[in-house]
N, C-alpha and C positions, 0 to 999 in steps of 0.2 A: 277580069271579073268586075262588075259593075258593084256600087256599092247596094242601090236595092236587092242584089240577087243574094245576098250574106246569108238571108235568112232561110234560103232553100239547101244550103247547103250543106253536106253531109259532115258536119264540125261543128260540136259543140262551140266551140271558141267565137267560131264567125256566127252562129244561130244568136249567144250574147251580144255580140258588137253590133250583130244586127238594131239590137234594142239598147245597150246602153255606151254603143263604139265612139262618142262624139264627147268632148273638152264642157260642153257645157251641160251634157244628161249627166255626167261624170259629178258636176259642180252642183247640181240640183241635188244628186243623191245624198252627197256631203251634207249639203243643207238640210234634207228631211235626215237624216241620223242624229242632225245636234239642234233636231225639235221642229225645224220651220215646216211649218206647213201651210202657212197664207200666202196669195198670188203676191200682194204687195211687199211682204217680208223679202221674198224669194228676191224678186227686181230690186230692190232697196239696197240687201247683203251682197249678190251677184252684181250690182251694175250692169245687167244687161237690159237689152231692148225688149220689149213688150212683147213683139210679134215672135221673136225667138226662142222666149221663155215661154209663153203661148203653146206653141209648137214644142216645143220642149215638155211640159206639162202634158198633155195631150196626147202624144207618143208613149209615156210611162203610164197613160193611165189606159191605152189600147191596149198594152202591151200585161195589165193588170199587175205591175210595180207599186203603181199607187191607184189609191182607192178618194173618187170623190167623196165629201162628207159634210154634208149640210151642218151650218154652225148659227145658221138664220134664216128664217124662212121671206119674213117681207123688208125688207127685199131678199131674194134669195139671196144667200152668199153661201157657197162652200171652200172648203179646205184639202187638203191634200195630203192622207194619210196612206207611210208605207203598210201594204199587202205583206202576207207573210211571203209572198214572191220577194217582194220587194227587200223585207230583212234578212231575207237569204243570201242578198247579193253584199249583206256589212264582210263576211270573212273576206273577201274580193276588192272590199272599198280599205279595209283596212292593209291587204296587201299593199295595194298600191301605197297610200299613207305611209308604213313603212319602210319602203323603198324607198320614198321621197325624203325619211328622214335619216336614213343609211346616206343617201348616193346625193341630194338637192340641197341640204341642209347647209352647206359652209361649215366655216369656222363656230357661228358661234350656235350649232346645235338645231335641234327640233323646234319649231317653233309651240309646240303644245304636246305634252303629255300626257298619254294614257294612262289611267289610272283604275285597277280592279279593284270593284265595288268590292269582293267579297273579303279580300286578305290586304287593301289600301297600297299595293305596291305595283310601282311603275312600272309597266310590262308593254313588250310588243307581240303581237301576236305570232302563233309559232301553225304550221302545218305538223299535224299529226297525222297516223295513218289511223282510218275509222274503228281496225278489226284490232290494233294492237295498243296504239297509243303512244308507239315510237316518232319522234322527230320526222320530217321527211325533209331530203333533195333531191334534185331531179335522176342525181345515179341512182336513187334508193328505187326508183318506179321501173318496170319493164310496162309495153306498148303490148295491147293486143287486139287484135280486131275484133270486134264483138259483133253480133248478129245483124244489129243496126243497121251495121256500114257491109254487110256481104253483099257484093256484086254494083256496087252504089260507083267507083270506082276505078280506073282503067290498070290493068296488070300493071303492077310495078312502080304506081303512083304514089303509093303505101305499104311499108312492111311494115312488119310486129320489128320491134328493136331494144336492145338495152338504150338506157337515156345515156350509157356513158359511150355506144358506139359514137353517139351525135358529141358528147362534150369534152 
């Protein structure tokens, strides 16, 4: 599979990567979460090259992650604030995050803590299920095909399965 064809694909997972699957859309998201939203901020904190945060930028704003925003008119200049697409994709960004502080971290720990505005204490974020509010992991889910994906397909490419047949 090529990597432009993600987005035709019958997978939610690969439909995302399509749009946020690269090291440096990943790095920009991080960055608009903890505020930045100017071109120059972005290349400055990122250290990347022009043309690729360019392209970078550009991409999440087709893709309507982020939203241009005029912050000057003569000369123009806009900004780059996340869409409620876009703040959709923190439970996702923060997954990763703490994975990275679980599994990358070393010896000496997390490099920054999160910290809940409303009760002040250092928490990592948890999956719950929407309808109960129970914890989840991957045994807790069963697969099932939904309407979406009927005949989308080839026999036996896909079953419905417990997650723990797989784990």
């Amino acid at each position: 599979m090529r990597w432009e064809d993600l987005a035709q694909q019958p997978c939610s997972l690969a439909r995302t990567l399509s749009v946020v699957g690269d090291r440096w859309t990943l790095l920009v998201l991080r960055e608009s979460f903890l505020g930045i939203r100017r071109f120059d901020d972005f290349e400055r904190r990122l250290q990347i090259t022009r043309h690729v945060l360019a392209d970078r930028l550009k991409k999440l704003v087709e893709a309507e992650v982020l939203s241009k925003v005029a912050y000057q008119q003569r000369p123009l200049r806009e900004e780059y604030c996340l869409s409620e697409k876009g703040r959709d994709l923190y439970p996702a960004v923060l997954a990763l995050v703490n994975w990275g502080d679980r599994h990358m971290s070393g010896e000496e720990g997390a490099p920054i803590r999160h910290v809940h505005r409303s009760c002040g204490a250092a928490m990592h974020g948890v999956l719950v299920c929407s309808e109960c509010g129970e914890p989840l992991a991957p045994r807790d889910v069963r697969l099932e095909e939904a309407p979406a994906l009927k005949g989308q397909l080839l026999p036996g490419h896909w079953q419905a399965r417990q997650a723990e047949d797989v784990l």
